[in-house]
C-alpha positions, -999 to +999 in steps of 0.1 A: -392+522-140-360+508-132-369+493-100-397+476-121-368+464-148-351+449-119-382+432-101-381+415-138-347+406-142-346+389-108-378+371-118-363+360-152-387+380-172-356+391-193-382+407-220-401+427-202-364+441-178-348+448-213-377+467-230-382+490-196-346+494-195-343+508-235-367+531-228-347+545-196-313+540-219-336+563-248-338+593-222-310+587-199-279+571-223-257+577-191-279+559-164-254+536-150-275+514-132-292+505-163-262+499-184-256+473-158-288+454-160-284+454-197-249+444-194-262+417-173-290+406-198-267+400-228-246+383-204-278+359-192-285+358-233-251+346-239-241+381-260-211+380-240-198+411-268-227+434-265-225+427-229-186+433-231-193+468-248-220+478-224-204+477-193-172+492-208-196+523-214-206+519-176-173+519-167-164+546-187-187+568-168-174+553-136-140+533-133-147+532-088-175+505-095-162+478-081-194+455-094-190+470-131-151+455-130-164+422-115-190+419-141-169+427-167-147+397-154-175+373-154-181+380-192-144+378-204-139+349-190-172+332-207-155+342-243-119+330-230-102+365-220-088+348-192-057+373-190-084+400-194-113+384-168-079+382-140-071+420-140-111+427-139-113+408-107-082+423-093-092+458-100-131+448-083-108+438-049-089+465-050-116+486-048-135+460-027-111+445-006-141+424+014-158+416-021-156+380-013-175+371-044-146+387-068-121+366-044-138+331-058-141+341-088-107+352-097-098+317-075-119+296-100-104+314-133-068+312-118-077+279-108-086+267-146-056+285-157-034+261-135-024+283-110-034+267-084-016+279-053-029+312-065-062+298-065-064+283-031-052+321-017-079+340-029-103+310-020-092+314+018-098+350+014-130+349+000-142+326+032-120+347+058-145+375+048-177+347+043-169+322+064-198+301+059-189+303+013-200+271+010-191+271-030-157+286-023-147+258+002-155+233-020-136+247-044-106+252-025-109+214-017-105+207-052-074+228-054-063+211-021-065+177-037-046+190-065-023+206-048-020+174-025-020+194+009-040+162+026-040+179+064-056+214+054-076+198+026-090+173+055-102+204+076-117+220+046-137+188+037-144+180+078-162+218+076-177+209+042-195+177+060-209+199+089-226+226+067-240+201+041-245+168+059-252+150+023-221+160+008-207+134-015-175+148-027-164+160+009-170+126+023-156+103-005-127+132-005-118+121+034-120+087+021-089+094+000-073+116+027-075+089+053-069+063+031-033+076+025-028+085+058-030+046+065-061+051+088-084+024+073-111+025+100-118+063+093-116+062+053-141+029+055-164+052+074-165+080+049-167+057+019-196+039+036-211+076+039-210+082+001-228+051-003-256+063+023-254+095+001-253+072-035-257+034-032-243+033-069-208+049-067-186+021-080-157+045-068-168+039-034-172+005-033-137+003-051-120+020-027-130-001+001-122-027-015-089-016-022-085-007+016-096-042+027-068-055-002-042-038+015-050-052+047-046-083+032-085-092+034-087-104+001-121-124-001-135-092+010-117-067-009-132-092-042-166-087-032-163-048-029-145-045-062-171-067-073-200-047-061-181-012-079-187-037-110-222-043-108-226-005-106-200-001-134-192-030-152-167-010-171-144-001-137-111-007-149-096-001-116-117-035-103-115-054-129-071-053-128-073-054-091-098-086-093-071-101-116-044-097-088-068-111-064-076-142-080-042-149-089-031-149-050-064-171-046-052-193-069-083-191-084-063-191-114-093-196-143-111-164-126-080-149-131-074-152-166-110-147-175-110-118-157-072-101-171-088-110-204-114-087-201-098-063-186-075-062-214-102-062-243-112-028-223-081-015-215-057-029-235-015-026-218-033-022-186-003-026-165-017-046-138-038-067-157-009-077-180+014-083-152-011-106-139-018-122-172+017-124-177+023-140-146-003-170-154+014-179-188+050-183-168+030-202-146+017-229-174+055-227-193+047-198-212+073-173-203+082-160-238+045-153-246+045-131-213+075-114-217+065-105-249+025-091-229+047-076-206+074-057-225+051-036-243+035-024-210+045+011-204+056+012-168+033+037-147+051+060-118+027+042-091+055+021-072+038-008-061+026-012-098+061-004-116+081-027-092+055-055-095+062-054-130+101-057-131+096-082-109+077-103-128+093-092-159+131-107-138+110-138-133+098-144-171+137-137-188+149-162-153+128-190-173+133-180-205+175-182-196+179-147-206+200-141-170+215-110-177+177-091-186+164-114-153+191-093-132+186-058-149+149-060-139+153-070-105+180-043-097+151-023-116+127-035-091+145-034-058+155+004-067+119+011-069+108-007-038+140+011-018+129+045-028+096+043-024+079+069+001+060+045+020+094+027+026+112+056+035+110+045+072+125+015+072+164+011+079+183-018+070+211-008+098+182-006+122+183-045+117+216-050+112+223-033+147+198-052+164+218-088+153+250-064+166+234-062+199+220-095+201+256-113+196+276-087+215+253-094+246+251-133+246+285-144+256+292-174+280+298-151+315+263-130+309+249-168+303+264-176+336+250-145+353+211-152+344+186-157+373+174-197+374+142-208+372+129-236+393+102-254+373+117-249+334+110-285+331+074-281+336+068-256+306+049-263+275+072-255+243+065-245+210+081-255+180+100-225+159+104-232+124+133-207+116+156-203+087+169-178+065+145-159+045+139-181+011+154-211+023+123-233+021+106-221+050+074-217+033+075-253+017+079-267+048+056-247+063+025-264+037+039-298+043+036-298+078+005-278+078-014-307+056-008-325+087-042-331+103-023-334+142-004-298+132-011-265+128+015-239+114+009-204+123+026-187+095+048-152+098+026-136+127+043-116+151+042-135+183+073-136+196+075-101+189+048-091+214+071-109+237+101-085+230+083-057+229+072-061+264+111-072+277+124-037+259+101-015+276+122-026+316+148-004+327+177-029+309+159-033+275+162-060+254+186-085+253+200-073+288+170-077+310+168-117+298+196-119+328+175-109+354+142-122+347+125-142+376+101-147+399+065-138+380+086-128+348+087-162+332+045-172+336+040-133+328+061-134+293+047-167+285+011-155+290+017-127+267+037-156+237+003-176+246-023-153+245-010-137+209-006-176+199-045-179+205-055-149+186-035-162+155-047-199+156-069-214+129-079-247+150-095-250+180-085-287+185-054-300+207-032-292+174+010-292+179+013-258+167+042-241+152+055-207+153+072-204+116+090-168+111+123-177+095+137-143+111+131-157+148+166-170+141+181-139+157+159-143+185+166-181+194+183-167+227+150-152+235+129-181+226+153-206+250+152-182+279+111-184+280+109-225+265+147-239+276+127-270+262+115-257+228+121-275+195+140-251+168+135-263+129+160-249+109+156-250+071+187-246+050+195-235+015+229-228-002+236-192+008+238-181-029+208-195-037+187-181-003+204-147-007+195-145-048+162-154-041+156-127-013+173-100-040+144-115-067+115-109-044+093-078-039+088-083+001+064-062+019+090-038+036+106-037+070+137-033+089+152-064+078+138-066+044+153-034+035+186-054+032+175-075+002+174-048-022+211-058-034+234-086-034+261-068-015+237-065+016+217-098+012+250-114+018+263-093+049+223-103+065+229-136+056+264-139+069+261-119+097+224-138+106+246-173+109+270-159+124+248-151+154+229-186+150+261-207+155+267-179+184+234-190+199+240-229+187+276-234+208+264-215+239+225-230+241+214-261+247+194-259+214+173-290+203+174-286+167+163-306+139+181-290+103+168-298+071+180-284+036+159-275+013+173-294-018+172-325+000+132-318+007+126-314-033+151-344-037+129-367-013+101-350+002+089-387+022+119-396+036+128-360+051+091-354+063+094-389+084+124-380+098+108-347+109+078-360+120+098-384+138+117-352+156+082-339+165+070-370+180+040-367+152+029-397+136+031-405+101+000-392+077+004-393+036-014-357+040+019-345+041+031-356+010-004-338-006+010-304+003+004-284-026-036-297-029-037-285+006-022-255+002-045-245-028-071-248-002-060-220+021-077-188+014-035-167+015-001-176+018+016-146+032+047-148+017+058-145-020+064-181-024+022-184-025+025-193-063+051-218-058+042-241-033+008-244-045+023-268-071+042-302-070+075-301-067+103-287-086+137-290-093+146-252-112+153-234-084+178-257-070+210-242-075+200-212-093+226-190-084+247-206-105+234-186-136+240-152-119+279-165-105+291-130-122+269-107-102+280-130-069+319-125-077+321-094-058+303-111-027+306-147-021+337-145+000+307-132+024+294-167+019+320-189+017+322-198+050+288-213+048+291-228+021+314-247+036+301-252+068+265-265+058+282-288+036+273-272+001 
């Protein structure tokens, strides 16, 4: 009869198993195996109690079951016992110590309890004994995620893929993993597999979009986070990221339409009120941001909290409240210096590298360097150099509009070049001294070939190489083109070095000195220093225009320029901003600026902050004297 009760159960007939097993109950009150089933019933029936009372009577009878304790678990934890459901598990394993199921289950309950280290343990124990648990792997990859441990949780969800071809969450959860890791190509390639799995997940469009964002691949990145909205046209996370994208675009109506929704959805959305914010300072409107802005509570996510001090600095700079302006740069830079991602670059890494570089170039290494025979014969480029925020990026647009001229803007070509010079036995600067024979053709190959794969124009274009930090490198540059032409943009120091300190860069070695005045102005002093090193030991041809004399007259300083490059005259130039609007990304954070005419507030600028520069001019004064400010 009780076989029969439990051919029923299994079959669902829950009826026909409880009736047989009352009458075995009637004549046998102690039958354990059917106080189990009928525990098991009322637990199937949701009579959690009766099922509670029923296998405490099994138990009773006989504690050394380690099913009757595991059992009694699973009930006390459906009516909340959670303390209660824990020890039953434990005292099934101890009993059992290869009862595998009683290992997940006391994961998942410790799991929902928040103890999630806890949880992961007994998950790893339950597939040590069943290594093929399928539901306890995926459940320790949830408390992996949580937990954050991205290399185990990345072998857990790799396994996960292999047993169950088809499944989502492993996939889209290696998207995440390899996303963070900074390997785009893999995380693309699991994303892509979720949408195989499900062409509607809006998550995984997003996050391919936000990949292809970060890459700076912004047309692309819109059409993703586009896509994740025709699936969802409530995903917040693409609608605030469109925002940003437009804005950079300078597809400014776009933008606005689309913060504006955002908004109505999510209202204090930080990244859709930052952009927002940033299009009313844009239009004159800086007291109407600030007051958007304020309000925003500030999220932990870096790149979102510094974005908005930064743009909160730029909205008090125009509405004159200076002292605010400062306090939420400072704000900003802090963030950006202590953010993980940032962690590897080192400002003395940079500042070492100018060490080198000016304790190496002196007039009797000079004398010492190998000759070359045909320098005459060597096609030069043009380097458009300058300290960062000088006007470099002005320029830049205005020569760019020319249809005879194409700038190639902050790509690291010169920097191929280096890195092949510091991989010879002497390293870089020393083995410039002893370069000859196929050296010279060799290195210039290398500067050409990386040219090529950053040019936009396949016509006979003068092209120029603008990096404003290939001022340290001009020795370099002269050693491979003795015949090159160097454009060097000025700007009062305060004003460069200010502007540097009120700038989110995208971080490196020399960037990391901007997070402060006090470093800004030992780069900046410690950057001429070495160019005027360079300037009275090369035979430099150098054409130097300041940057408040381009704003002041924009025709007569182009001409001369043009003039310099042996270019011909072409109103173009003077049509900058129209052209710039026209190119899909301006790398640099003056995008927003030069796509409008010119303007005169940022001439000078540093002026309003003179108290925070007390401490540090002295660094500058020499400078300012010297470049005539």
């Amino acid at each position: 009869m009780l076989d029969q009760a439990i051919n029923h159960f299994q079959a669902g007939n829950l009826a026909q198993a409880d009736h047989l097993l009352q009458e075995i109950l009637t004549h046998q009150p102690e039958n354990i195996q059917a106080l189990q089933l009928s525990g098991r019933i009322d637990a199937s029936r949701n009579k959690f109690n009766d099922a509670v009372k029923t296998f405490k009577k099994a138990l009773d009878l006989n504690a050394s079951d380690p099913t009757l304790h595991y059992d009694l678990g699973i009930v006390q934890k459906k009516l909340g016992n959670t303390d209660s459901a824990i020890t039953c598990y434990q005292q099934a394993i101890a009993l059992a110590p290869n009862f595998a199921e009683a290992y997940f289950n006391l994961g998942n309950t410790l799991g929902e309890s928040g103890k999630l280290k806890e949880a992961a343990h007994n998950f790893k124990q339950a597939l040590l004994i069943k290594p093929n648990f399928v539901h306890a792997l995926a459940n320790l990859s949830m408390a992996l995620t949580q937990l954050n441990q991205l290399p185990e949780l990345a072998t857990i969800c790799e396994q996960l893929t292999k047993q169950i071809p088809g499944y989502f969450d492993a996939h889209f959860q290696l998207g995440i993993i390899y996303q963070k890791q900074n390997k785009a190509e893999n995380a693309i390639k699991h994303f892509q597999k979720t949408l195989e799995i499900n062409p509607q997940s809006a998550d995984s469009y997003y996050w391919i979009g936000v990949i292809h964002n970060l890459q700076g691949d912004l047309n692309t990145a819109s059409n993703f986070y586009n896509n994740a909205l025709r699936h969802n046209p409530n995903h917040i996370n693409s609608l605030s990221n469109l925002c940003d994208i437009y804005e950079k675009l300078h597809k400014l109506d776009q933008a606005e339409l689309t913060a504006q929704r955002t908004l109505k959805l999510a209202p204090n959305n930080p990244t859709a009120s930052r952009v927002y914010a940033t299009l009313l300072r844009r239009q004159g409107k800086a007291s109407q941001g600030y007051s958007i802005l304020s309000t925003v509570e500030i999220p932990k996510e870096p790149r979102v909290a510094l974005g908005i001090h930064f743009e909160l600095g730029k909205l008090c700079d125009q509405n004159k409240d200076y002292d605010r302006a400062y306090f939420h740069f400072s704000e900003g830079n802090k963030i950006l210096a202590s953010d993980p991602q940032t962690s590897n670059n080192n400002k003395e890494r940079f500042l070492k590298q100018i060490k080198s570089l000016s304790s190496t170039f002196n007039k009797p290494w000079l004398d010492s360097w190998n000759v070359e025979d045909n320098e005459n014969k060597i096609e030069s480029p043009v380097f458009l150099i300058g300290f960062p925020r000088s006007g470099t990026t002005l320029l830049d647009q205005i020569l760019d509009s020319h249809p005879q001229i194409e700038v190639i803007e902050e790509k690291p070509i010169l920097a191929t070049t280096r890195e092949q010079l510091e991989t010879s036995t002497t390293g870089y600067p020393k083995s410039l001294a002893t370069l000859s024979g196929n050296d010279f053709p060799q290195l210039r190959k290398i500067y050409s070939d990386t040219t090529k794969q950053f040019s936009r124009s396949e016509k006979n274009s003068l092209l120029i190489d603008k990096l404003p930090f290939n001022i340290i490198h001009a020795g370099l540059c002269h050693r491979l083109f003795p015949n090159a032409k160097y454009i060097l943009v000025l700007r009062h120091p305060c004003d460069a070095c200010l502007s540097c300190f009120m700038q989110p860069f995208s971080h490196n070695d020399a960037m990391a000195n901007f997070h402060n005045l006090e470093d800004s102005t030992k780069l900046y002093s410690r950057t001429m220093a070495l160019w005027q090193q360079y300037t009275t030991l090369l035979p430099l041809n150098i054409h130097t225009i300041k940057y408040e004399s381009l704003i002041e007259n924009i025709e007569i300083e182009a001409r001369s320029l043009l003039n310099f490059l042996d270019i011909p005259w072409n109103k173009n130039v003077l049509a900058y901003d129209t052209h710039a609007k026209s190119r899909d990304l301006i790398s640099t954070p003056s995008y927003n600026q030069v796509t409008q005419p010119l303007y005169q507030s940022s001439k000078f600028r540093w002026e309003r902050y003179r108290k925070f520069f007390d401490p540090h001019i002295h660094r500058l004064e020499p400078w300012i004297s010297k470049f005539d400010y």
